[in-house]
Structures are given as C-alpha cells and as structure tokens.
N, C-alpha and C positions, 0 to 999 in steps of 0.2 A: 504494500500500500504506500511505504514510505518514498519508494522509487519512483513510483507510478507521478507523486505530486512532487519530484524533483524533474522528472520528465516534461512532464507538463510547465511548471513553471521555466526551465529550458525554453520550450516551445513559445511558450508567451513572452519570453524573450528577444528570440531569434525574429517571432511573428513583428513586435516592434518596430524593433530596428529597422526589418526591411520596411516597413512603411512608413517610418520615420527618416528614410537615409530617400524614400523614391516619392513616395504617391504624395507625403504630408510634407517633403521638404522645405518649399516656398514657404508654408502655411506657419512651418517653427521658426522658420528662419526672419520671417517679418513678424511675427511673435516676440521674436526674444530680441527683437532690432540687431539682430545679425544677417538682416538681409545683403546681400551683395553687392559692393561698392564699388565705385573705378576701380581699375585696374593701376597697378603702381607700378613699376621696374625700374628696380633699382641696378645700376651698370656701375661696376670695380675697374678700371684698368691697373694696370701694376703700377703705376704711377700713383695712384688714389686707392693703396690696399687697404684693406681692414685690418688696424690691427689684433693679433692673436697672442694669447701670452698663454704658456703651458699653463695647466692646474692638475690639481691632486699630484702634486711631486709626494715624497716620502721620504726620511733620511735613513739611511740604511749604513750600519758599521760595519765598514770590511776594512779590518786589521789598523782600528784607530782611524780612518780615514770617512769623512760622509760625504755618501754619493748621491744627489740626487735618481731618483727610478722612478717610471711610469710603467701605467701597461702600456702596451700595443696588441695591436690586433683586434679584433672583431670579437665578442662576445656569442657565443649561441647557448639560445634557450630552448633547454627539452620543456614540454609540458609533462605534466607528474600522470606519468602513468606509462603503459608496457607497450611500446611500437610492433604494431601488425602491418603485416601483408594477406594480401587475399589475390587469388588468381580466379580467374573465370572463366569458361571456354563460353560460348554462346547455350544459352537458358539454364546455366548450371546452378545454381544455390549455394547459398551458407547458411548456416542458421549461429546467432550470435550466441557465446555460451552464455549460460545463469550465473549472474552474478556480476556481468560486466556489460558495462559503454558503449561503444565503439565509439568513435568520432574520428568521422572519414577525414580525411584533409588534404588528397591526392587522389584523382581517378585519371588513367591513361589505359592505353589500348589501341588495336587494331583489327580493320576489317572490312570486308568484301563488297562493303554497300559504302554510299553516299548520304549524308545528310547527319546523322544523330546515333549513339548509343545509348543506353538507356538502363539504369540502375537503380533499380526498384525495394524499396527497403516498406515492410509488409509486417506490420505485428512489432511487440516491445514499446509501446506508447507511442510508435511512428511510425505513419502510413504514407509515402509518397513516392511519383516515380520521378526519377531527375533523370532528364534528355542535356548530353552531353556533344554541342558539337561536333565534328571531325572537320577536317580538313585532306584535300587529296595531294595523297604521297604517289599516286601510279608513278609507271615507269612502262619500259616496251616487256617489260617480260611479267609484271604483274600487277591487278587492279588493287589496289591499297589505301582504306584510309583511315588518319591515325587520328587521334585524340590526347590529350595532356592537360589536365585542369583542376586548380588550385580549389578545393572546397569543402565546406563544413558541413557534411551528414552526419546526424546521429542515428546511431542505431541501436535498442536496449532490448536487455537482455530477451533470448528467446525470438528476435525479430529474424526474419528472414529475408536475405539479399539475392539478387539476381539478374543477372549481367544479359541482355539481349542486344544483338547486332548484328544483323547476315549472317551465315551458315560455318563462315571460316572467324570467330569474334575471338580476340585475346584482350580482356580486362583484365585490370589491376589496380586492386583498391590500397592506397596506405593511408597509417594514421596512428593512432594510440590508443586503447583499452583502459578505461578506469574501474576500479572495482568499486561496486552500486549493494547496498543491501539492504 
C-alpha cells in the first residue's frame, strides 16, 4: 500500500512538471512576472576578459612546505540505487522484480521499420506506452533504423515491459533499480 502512494505521488509529480514546463508555461511565467524579457548578449573579447580568481584552494603539508590544491576534473553523480540493463528482441517482456523501481533513463535500439519503437511499461502503479523515435541508418547492404534516447520511465515492482518494432527489433533499456517496500 505504502508503495502504491509513493508511486503515485511520483506520478503527480512527473504529471506536473510536464504541464508546468509545456501546456501552463506562459501562464507561471506571467504569474510569477518571470515572463520573458529582451534578449541581452553579452560579448568578452580577450581584450575585455572577465576576471576569474581560483576558489576553494586548500593548504596541504608536504614535508613543512604549503601547497596550495584544487580539484580538477569533472564530478559524476550515481543516483542511489543498482544500475540495470534490459535487452529486448521485438515483443519480448520483463516483468520488474518485487521489491524494486526501475527508473529507465536510456532507451536505444535497432530495427527493420521506419518511424517509432515502442516501450510499453503495463502494471506496478504505471501504465503507459512510450513511442521512441528512430532515425534511418540504411546502407546498400541493409534496411536499418536506430534509436538513442535520454528518459525517465518508471516502472514498479511486478510491472511488465515490452519492446515492439519490426520483426528484426534490438532494444535496450538502462537505468537504476531502487528498492520500494
């Protein structure tokens, strides 16, 4: 039961936003007098740089001596929970186990038709089918088209998944698994 109304509250969330990001966005945005304003551009030449000053230095003691240290590099963030994959041949299934998530966040693939793939998540507090572009890859030696696309499906526990596209379909769902209870 506990699941069911985190599910759901999910869902009233997700439902939000998109209507708040599409359908209501003029409506917030001259609401909250953040409607949109000229346009500004701002132009640096090296002549006219901005200045930049390092931050979060650190002194660090290597043999009586302090050296300033920064990071570098790029940060990545796992989200908390178990990274899946799912393969698919054309109308194959999964069914999510008990106990867990899914929350797709990569669907890609290929296959013999034109127009859409199509990934249907049935059962677990969520019912819906998501049509996934493709785009054509042919060549002279084969009809080919592929898919690659960033997105956020959930799917709970017990739901069942299903990948349909032409006769020759390879899908691939990835993402991360949280445990629900």
């Amino acid at each position: 039961m506990r699941q069911r109304a985190i599910i759901a509250a999910l869902l009233a969330i997700t439902v939000g936003v998109v209507l708040g990001a599409t359908v209501f966005r003029t409506d917030i945005a001259q609401a909250t007098g953040l409607a949109p304003g000229p346009k500004v551009v701002v132009t640096n030449t090296p002549a006219q740089a901005v200045p930049v000053r390092e931050q979060g230095t650190a002194s660090v003691n290597v043999t009586n001596t302090s050296v300033p240290v920064h990071e570098q590099g790029v940060a990545s963030v796992q989200p908390a929970g178990t990274p899946f994959t799912v393969h698919f041949s054309n109308l194959t299934t999964f069914t999510v186990p008990a106990g867990k998530l899914y929350v797709i966040s990569n669907v890609s693939g290929y296959a013999n038709v034109s127009g859409y793939m199509v990934l249907e998540v049935q059962g677990g507090g969520y019912s819906a089918n998501h049509f996934l572009p493709t785009t054509d890859a042919s060549n002279e030696f084969v009809n080919r088209w592929v898919m690659n696309h960033e997105v956020t499906i959930f799917a709970g526990p017990g739901a069942v998944l299903e990948a349909s596209a032409g006769t020759d379909a390879q899908i691939t769902a990835n993402g991360y698994a949280l445990d629900v209870g």
